[in-house]
C-alpha positions in Angstrom: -8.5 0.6 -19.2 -5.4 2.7 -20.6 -7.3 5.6 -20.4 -8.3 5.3 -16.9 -5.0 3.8 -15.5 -3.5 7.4 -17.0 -6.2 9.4 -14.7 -5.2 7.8 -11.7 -1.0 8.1 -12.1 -1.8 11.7 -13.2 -4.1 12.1 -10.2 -1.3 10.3 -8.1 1.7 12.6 -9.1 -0.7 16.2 -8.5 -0.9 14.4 -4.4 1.3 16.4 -1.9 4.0 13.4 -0.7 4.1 14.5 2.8 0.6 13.9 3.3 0.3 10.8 1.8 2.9 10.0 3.4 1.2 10.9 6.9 -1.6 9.1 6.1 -0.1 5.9 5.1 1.9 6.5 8.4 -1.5 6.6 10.4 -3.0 4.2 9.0 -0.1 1.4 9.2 0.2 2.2 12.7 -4.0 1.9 13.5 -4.0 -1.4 11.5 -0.7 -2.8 13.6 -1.8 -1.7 17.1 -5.0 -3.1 16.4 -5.5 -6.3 18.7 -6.7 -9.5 17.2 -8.1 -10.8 13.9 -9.7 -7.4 13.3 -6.2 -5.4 13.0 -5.3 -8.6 10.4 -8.1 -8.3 8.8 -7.0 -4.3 8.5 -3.2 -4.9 7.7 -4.1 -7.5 4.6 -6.7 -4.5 3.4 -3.9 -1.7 3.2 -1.8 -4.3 1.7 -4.7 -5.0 -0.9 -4.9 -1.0 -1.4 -0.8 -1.4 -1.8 -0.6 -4.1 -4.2 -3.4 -2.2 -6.3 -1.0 1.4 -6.6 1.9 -1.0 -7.0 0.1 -2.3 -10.3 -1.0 0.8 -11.4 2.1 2.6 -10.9 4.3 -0.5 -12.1 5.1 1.2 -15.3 6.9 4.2 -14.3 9.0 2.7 -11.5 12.7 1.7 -11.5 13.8 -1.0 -10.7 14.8 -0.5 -7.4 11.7 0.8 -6.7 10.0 -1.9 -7.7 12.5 -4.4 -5.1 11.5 -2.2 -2.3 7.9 -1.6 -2.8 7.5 -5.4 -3.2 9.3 -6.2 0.2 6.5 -3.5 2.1 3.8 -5.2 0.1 5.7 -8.7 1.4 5.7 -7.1 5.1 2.3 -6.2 5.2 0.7 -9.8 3.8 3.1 -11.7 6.3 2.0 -9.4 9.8 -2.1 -9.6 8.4 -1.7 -13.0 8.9 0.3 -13.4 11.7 -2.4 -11.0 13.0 -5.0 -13.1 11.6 -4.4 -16.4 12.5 
């Protein structure tokens, strides 16, 4: 597991942050303007691809960090189900 967890963070830091950015941009934006349970459905699957970097990448964040990344995560459960329901 240790092993594999390293791959991915060391994968992670070689991405360029303005494209991931972009994309996580675009894709926020597809799964809010989505009408109806579907765009739920979408929102609470980015926030299940969140929460998994959030516990890879757990060990090398600050504090701070940590605060703000759990608030998005936070957001995005709470408008999925809005959306949802």
């Amino acid at each position: 597991m240790q092993r594999t967890q390293r791959r991915i963070t060391d994968r992670l830091a070689r991405t360029n942050p303005t494209t991931v950015f972009l994309v996580t941009l675009l894709l926020v934006l597809v799964a809010f303007f989505t009408p109806g349970p579907l765009g739920g459905l979408f929102t609470l699957l980015l926030a299940a691809v969140v929460a998994a970097l959030l516990v890879t990448t757990w060990p090398v964040q600050t504090l701070p960090t940590r605060v703000i990344r759990l608030l998005m995560l936070t957001l995005l459960v709470t408008v999925g189900l809005v959306k949802l329901l």
